[in-house]
MIKOL-638412 format. One record per residue: residue in three letters; y, x, z of N, C-alpha, C in turn. Coordinates in pm, 1 decimal, always signed. Atoms other than C-alpha are relative to their C-alpha. Example, Ala and Ser with C-alpha at 12.3 -4.5 7.8 and 13.67 -1.06 7.14 Angstrom:
// MIKOL-638412
Ala  -119.0  +89.0  +0.0  -450.0  +1230.0  +780.0  +120.0  +90.0  +0.0;
Ser  -119.0  -82.0  -6.0  -106.0  +1367.0  +714.0  +109.0  -77.0  +73.0;
This chain:
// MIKOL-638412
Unk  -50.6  +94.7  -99.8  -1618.2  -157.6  -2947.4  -49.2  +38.5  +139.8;
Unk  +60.5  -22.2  -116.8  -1870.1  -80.5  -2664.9  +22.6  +144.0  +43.9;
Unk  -85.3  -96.4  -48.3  -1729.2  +272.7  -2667.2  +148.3  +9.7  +8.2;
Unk  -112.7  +30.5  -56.5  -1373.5  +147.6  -2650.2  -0.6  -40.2  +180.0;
Unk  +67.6  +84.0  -128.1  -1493.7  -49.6  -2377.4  -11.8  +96.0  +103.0;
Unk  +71.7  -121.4  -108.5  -1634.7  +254.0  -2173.9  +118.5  +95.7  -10.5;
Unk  -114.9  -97.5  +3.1  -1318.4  +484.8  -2286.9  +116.7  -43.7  +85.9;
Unk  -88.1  +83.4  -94.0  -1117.2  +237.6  -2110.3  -25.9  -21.0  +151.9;
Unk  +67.4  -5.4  -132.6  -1303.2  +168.0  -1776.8  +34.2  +168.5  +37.4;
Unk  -14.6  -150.4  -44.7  -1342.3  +581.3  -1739.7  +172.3  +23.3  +21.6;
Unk  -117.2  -102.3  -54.0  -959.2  +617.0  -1761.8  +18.4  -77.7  +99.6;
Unk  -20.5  +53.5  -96.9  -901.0  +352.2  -1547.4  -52.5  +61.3  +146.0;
Unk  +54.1  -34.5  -131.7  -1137.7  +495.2  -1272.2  +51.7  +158.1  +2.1;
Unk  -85.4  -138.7  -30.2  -952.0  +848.0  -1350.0  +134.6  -12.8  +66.9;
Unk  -173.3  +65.2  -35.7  -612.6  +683.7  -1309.5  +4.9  +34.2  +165.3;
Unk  -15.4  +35.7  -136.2  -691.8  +541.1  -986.9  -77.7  +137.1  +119.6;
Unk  +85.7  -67.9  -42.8  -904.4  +812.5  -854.5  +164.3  +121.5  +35.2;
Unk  -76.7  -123.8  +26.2  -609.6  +1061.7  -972.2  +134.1  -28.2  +122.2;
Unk  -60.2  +2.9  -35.8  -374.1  +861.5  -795.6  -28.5  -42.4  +169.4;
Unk  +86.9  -15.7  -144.4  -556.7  +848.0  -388.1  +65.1  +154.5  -14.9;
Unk  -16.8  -180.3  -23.2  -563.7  +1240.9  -505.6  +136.9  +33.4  +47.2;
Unk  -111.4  -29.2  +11.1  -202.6  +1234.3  -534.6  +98.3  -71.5  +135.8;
Unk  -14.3  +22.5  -99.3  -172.5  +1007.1  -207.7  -44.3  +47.4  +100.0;
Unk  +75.1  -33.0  -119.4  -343.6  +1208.5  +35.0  +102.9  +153.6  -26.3;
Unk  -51.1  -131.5  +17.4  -183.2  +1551.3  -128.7  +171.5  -37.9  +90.5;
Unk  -135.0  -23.0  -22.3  +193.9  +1417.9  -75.8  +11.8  -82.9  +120.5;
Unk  -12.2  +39.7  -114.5  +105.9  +1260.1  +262.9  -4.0  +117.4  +102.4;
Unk  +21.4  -206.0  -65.1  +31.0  +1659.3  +382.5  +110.8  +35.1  -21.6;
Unk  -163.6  -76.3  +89.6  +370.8  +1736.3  +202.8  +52.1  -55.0  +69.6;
Unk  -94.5  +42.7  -90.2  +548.9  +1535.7  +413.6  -53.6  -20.5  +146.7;
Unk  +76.2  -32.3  -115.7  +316.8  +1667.9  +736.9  -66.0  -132.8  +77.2;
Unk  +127.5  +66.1  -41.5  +119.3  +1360.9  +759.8  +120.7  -135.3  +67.4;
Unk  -40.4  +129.7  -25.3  +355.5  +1154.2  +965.5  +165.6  -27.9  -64.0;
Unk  -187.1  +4.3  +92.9  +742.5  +1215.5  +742.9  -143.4  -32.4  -153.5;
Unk  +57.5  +31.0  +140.1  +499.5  +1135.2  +453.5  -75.3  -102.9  -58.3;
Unk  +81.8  +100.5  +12.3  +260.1  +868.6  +493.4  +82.2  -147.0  -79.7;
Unk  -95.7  +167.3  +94.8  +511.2  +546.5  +408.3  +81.4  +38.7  -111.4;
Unk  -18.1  -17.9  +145.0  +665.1  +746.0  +131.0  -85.2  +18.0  -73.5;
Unk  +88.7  -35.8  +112.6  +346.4  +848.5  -54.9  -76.4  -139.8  +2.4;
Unk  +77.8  +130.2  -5.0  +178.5  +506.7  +37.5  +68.1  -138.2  -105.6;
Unk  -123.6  +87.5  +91.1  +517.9  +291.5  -90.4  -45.2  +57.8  -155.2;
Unk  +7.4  -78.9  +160.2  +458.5  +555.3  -436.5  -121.6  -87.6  -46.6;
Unk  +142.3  +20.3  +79.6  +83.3  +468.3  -495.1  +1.6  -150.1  +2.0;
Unk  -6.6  +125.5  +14.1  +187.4  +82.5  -462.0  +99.7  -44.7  -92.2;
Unk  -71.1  +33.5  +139.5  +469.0  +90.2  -716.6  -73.3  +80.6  -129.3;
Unk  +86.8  -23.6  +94.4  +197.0  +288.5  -920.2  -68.9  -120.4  -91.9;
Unk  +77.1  +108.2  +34.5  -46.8  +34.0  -900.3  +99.8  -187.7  -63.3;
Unk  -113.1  +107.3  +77.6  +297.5  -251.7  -982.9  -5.8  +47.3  -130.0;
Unk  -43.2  -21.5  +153.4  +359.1  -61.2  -1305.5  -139.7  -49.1  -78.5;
Unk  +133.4  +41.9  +83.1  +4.0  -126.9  -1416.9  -16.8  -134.0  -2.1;
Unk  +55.9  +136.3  +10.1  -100.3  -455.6  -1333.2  +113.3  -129.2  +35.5;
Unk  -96.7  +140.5  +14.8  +265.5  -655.3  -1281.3  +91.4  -2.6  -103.5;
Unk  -30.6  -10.4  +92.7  +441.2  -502.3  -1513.2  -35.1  +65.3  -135.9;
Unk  +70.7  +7.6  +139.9  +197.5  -423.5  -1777.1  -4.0  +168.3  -45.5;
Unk  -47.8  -134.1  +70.6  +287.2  -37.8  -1800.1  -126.6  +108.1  -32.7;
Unk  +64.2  -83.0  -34.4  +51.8  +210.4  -1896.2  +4.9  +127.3  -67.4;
Unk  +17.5  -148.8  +101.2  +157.4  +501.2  -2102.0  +155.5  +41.3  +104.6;
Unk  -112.0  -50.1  -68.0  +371.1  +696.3  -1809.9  -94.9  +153.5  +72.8;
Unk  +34.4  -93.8  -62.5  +311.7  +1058.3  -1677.6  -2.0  -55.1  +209.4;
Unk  +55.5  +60.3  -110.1  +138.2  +890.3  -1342.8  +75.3  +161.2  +133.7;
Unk  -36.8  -63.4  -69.5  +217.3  +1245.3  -1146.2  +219.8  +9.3  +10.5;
Unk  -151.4  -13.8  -10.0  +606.3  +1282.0  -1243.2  +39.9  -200.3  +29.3;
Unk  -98.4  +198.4  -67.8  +676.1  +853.9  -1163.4  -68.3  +41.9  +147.8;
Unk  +10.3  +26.0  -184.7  +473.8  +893.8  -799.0  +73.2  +136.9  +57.0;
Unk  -88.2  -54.3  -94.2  +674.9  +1205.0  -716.4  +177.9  -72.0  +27.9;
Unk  -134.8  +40.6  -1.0  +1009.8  +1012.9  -834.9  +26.3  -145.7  +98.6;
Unk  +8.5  +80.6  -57.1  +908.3  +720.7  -618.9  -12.1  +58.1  +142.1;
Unk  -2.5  -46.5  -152.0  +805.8  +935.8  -323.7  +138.4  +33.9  +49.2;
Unk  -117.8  -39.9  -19.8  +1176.3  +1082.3  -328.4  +110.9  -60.8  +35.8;
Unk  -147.4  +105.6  +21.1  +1386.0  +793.5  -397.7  +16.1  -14.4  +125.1;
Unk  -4.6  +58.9  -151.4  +1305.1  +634.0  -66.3  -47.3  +63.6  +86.2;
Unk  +108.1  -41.0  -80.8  +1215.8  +876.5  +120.5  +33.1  -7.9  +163.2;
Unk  -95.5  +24.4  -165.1  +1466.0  +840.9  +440.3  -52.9  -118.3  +57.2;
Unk  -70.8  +109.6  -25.8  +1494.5  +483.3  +426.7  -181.0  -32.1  +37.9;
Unk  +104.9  +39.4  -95.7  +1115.3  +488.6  +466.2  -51.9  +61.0  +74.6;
Unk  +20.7  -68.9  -165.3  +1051.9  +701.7  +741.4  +79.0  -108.1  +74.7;
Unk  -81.1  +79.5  -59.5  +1303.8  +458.2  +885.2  -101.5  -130.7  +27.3;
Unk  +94.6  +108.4  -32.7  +1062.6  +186.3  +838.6  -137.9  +47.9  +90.5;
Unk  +63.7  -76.6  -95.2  +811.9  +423.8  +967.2  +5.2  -26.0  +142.5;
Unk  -37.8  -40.3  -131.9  +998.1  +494.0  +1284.1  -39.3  -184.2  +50.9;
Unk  +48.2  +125.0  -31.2  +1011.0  +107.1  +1277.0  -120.2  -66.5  +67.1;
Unk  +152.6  +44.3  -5.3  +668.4  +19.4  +1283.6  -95.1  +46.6  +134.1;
Unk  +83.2  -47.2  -80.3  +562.4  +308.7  +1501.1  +40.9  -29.8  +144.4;
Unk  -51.3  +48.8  -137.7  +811.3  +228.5  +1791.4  -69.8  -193.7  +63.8;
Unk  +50.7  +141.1  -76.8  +703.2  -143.3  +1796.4  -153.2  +10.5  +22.5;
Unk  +165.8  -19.4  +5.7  +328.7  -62.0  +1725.0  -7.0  +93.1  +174.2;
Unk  +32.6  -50.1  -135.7  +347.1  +161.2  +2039.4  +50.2  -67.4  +93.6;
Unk  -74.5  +67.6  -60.7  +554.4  -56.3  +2224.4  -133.7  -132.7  +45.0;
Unk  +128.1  +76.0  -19.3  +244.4  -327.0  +2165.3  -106.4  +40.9  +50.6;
Unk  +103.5  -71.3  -44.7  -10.2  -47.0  +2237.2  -4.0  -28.0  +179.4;
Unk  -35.6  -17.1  -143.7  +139.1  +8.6  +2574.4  -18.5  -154.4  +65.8;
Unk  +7.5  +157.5  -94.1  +169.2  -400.1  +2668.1  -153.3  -27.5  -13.4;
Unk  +162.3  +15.0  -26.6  -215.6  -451.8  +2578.7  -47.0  +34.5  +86.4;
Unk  +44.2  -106.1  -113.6  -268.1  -148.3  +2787.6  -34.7  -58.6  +114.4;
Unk  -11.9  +51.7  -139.4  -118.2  -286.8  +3078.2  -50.8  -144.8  +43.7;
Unk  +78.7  +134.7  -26.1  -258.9  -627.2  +3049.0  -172.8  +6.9  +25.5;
Unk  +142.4  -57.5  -46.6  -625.4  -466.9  +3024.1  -38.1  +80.6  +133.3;
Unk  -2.5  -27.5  -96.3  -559.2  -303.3  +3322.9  +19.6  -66.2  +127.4;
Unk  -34.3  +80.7  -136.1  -429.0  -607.3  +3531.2  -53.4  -127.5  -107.9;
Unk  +31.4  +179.5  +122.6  -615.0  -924.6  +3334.3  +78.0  -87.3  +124.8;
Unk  +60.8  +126.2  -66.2  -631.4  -1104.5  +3676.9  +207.6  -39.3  +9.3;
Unk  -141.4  +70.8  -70.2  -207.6  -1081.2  +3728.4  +95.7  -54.1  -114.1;
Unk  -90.6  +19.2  +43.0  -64.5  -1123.9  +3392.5  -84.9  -89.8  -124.9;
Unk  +96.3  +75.6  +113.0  -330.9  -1346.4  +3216.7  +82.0  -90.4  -82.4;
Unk  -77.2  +67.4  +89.4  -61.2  -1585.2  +3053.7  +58.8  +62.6  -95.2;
Unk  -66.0  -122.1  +170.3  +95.3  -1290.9  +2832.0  -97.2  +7.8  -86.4;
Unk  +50.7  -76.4  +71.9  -213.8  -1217.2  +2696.5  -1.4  -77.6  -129.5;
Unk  -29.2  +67.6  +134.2  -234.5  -1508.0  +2413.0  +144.7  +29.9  -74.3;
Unk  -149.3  -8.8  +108.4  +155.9  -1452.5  +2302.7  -28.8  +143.0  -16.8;
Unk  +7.2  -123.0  +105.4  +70.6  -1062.8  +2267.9  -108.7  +21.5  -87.5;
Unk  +124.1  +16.5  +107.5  -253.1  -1124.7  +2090.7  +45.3  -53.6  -168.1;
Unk  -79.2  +40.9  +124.6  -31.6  -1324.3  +1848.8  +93.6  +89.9  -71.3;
Unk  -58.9  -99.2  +28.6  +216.2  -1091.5  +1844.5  -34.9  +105.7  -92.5;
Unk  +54.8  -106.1  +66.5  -2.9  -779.9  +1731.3  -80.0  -85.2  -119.4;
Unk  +28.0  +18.4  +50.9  -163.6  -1006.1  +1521.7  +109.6  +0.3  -144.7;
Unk  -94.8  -22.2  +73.6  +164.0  -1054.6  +1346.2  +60.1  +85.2  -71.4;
Unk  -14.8  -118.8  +39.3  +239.6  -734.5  +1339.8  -58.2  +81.9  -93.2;
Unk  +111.8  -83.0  +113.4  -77.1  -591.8  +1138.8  +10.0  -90.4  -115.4;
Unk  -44.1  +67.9  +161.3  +5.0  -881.8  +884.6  +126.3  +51.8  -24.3;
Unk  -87.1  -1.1  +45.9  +314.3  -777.8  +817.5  -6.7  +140.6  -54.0;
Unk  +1.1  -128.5  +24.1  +242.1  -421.8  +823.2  -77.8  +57.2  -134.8;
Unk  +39.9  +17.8  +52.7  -0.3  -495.7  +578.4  +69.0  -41.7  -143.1;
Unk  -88.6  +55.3  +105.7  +198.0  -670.5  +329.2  +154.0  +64.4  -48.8;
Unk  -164.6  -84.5  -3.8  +516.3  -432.9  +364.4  +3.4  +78.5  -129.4;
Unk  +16.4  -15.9  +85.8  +395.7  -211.1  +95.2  +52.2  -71.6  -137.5;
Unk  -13.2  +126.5  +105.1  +348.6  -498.9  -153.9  +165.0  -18.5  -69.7;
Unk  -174.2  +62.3  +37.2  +686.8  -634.2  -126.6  +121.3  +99.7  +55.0;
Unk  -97.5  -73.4  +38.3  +884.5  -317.9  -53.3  -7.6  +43.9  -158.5;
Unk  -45.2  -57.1  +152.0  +815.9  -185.2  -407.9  +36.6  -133.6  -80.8;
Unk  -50.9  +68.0  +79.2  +844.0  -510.5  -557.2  +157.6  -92.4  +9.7;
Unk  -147.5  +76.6  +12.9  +1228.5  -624.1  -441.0  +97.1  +59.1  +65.6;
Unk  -122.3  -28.1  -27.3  +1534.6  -532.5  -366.2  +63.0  -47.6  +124.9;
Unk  -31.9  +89.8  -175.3  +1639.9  -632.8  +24.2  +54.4  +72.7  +105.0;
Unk  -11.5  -36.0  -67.3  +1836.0  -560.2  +315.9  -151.1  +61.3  +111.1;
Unk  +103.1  -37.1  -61.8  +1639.1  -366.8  +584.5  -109.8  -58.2  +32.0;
Unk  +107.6  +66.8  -106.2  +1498.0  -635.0  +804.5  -54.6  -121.5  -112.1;
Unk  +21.6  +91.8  +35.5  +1495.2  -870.2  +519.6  -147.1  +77.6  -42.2;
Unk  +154.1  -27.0  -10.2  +1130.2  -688.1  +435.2  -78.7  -4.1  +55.9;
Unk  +96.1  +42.1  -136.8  +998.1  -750.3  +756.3  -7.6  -116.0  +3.8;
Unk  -4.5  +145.4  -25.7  +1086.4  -1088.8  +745.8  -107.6  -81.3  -168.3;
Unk  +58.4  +55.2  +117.3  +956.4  -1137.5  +357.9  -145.2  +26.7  +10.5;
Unk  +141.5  -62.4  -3.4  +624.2  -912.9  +406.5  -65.8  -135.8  +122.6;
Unk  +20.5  +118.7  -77.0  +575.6  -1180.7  +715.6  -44.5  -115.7  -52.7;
Unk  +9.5  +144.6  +57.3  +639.0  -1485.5  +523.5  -97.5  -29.7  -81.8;
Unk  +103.0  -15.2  +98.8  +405.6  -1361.4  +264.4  -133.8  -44.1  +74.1;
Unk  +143.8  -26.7  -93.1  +127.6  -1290.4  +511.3  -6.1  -144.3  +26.8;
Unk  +49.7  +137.0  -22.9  +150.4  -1664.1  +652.1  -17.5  -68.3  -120.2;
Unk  -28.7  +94.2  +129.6  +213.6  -1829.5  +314.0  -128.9  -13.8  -83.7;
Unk  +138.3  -21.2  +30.8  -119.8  -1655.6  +231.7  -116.7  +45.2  +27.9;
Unk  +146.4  -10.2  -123.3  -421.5  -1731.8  +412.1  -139.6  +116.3  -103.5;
Unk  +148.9  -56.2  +104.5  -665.3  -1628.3  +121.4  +46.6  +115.2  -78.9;
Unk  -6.0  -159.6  +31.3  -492.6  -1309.1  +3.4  -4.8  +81.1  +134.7;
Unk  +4.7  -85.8  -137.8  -448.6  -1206.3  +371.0  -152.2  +7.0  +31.6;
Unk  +139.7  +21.5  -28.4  -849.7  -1298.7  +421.0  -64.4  +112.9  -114.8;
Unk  +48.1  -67.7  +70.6  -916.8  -1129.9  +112.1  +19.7  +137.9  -27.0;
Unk  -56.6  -118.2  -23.7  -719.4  -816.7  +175.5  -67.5  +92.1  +124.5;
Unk  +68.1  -36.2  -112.1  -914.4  -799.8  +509.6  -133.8  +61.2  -54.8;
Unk  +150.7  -34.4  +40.9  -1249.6  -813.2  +361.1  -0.4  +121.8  -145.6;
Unk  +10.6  -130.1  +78.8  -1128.6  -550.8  +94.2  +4.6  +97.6  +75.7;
Unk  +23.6  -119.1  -68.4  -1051.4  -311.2  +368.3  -94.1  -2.3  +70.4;
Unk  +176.4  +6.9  -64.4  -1426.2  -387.3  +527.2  -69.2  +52.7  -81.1;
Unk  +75.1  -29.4  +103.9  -1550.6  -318.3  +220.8  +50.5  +141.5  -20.1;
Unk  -16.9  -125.3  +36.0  -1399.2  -9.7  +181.8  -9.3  +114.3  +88.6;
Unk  +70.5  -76.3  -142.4  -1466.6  +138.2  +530.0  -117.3  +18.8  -10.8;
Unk  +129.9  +8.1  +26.4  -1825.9  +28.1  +469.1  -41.1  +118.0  -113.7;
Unk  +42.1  -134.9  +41.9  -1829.1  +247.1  +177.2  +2.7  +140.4  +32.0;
Unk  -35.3  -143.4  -14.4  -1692.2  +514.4  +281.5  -86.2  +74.8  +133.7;
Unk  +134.2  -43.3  -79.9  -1952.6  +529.2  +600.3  -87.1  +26.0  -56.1;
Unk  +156.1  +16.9  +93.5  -2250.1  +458.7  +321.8  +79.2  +116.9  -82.7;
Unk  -8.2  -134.2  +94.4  -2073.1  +736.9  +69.7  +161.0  +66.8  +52.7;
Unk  -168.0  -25.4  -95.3  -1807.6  +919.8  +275.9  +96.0  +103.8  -180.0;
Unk  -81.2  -65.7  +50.0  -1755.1  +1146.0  -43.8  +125.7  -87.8  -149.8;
Unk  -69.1  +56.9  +73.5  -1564.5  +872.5  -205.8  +150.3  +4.0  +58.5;
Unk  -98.2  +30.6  -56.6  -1282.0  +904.4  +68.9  +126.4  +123.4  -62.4;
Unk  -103.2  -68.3  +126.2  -1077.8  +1165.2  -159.5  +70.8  -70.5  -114.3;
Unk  +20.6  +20.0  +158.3  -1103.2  +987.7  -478.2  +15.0  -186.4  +28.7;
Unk  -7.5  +157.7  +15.2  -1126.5  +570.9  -416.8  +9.8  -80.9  +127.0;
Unk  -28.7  +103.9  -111.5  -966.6  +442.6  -75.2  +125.1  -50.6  +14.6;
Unk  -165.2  -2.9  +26.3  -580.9  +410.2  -53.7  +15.4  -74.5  -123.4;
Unk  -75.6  -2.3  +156.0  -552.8  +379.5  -440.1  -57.3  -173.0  -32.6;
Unk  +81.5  +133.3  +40.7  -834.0  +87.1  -468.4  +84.2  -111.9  +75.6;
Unk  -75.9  +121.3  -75.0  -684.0  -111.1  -148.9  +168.5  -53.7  -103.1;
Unk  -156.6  +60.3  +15.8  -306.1  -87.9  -313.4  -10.2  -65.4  -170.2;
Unk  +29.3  +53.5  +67.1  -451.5  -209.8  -627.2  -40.4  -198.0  -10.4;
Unk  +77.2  +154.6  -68.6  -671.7  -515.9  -493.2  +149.2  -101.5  +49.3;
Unk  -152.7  +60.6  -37.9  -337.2  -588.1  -305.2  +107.8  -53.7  -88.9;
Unk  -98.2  +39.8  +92.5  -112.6  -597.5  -570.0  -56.0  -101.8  -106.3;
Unk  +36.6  +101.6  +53.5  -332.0  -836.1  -744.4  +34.4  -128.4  +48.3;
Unk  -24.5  +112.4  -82.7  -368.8  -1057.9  -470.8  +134.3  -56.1  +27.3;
Unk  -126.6  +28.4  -33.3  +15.9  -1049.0  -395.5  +84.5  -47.9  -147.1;
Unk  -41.5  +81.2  +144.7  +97.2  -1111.2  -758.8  +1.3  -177.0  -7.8;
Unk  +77.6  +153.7  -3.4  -63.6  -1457.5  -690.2  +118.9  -67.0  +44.4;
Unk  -59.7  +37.0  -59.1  +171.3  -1500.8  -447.1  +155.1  -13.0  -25.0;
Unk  -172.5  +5.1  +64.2  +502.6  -1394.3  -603.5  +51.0  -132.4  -93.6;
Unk  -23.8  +77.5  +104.7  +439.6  -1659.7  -857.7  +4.7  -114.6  +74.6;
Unk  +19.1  +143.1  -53.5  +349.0  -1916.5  -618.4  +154.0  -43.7  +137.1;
Unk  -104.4  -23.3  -125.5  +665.7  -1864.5  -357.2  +101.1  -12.3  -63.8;
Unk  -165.0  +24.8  +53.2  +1042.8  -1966.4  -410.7  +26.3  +134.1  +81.6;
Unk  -75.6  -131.7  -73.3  +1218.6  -1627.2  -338.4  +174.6  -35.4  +11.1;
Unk  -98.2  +71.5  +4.6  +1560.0  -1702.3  -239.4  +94.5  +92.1  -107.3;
Unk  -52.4  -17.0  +106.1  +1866.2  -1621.7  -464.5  +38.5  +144.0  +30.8;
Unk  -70.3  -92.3  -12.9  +1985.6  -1297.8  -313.9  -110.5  +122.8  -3.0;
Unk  +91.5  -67.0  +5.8  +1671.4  -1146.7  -337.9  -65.9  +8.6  -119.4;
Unk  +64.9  +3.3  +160.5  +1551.9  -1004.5  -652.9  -52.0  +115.9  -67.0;
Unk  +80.6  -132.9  +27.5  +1269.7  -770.4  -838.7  +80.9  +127.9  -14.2;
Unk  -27.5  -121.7  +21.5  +1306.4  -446.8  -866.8  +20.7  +55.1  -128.4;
């Protein structure tokens, strides 16, 4: 029993270990910035097959290349998304840190703003692999999520603290257990949430 026990834990921490390896390799394959939201989207419908839908006897390398592929346009597209508004926000901070004294009333609505933004950006993952949706309707669901949930969004925070922290205190874990752990933790936490949320009718799992 107590070596079942331990045969189980070890693959688990191979799994996840194997699959970071396999997110950092096919984020280089697609030169870092054509690759990042497809290999990131992969290692989060990884971590779905395990812990939402129960799966665990699948060649882990041939499903995250067939996931990196599927979508691989449509998420660069979200990409481009993200990075145009994310710089778009960069730049208005900018200029508000540079002039506090003339444009001090913007600064609370873009504080909100970017705040908005990193929740959603956050949660996009999650609920692109798990549903089926027009473009913007993922921006708008990953959103809804994020407000709907104070204590997975709190707890998603303090997982990525925790995992920075390690990786300052043992940097040689940043190969092997950062990416893979967060989209794990996440997909727990967001599980919570799928169950607890009316999804409307036109929208539906994957």
């Amino acid at each position: 029993m107590a070596f079942n026990k331990l045969h189980h834990i070890g693959n688990w921490i191979y799994n996840v270990a194997f699959v970071n390896i396999l997110w950092i390799i096919f984020t280089i394959l697609g030169l870092g910035i054509f690759g990042v939201f497809p290999a990131t989207a992969a290692m989060f419908a990884i971590a779905r097959k395990w812990l939402i839908l129960g799966e665990r006897d699948f060649n882990i390398l041939q499903t995250f290349w067939e996931y990196y592929r599927k979508d691989f346009f449509k998420l660069n597209g979200f990409a481009l998304f993200f990075f145009v508004i994310g710089y778009c926000l960069y730049f208005n901070a900018a200029f508000l840190v540079l002039n506090p004294g003339s444009f001090q009333l913007l600064i609370p609505g873009t504080i909100i703003i970017i705040i908005a933004y990193v929740m959603t950006l956050l949660f996009f993952f999650p609920v692109f692999v798990h549903y089926n949706m027009k473009f913007f309707q993922y921006i708008k669901q990953a959103f809804m999520i994020a407000v709907y949930s104070p204590f997975e969004l709190i707890s998603t925070i303090l997982t990525i603290g925790l995992i920075v922290a390690f990786m300052a205190w043992i940097p040689g874990i940043i190969p092997l257990f950062t990416g893979s752990v967060l989209a794990v933790c996440m997909t727990l936490l967001v599980n919570r949430t799928y169950k607890r949320i009316s999804i409307k009718a036109e929208i539906y799992a994957r």
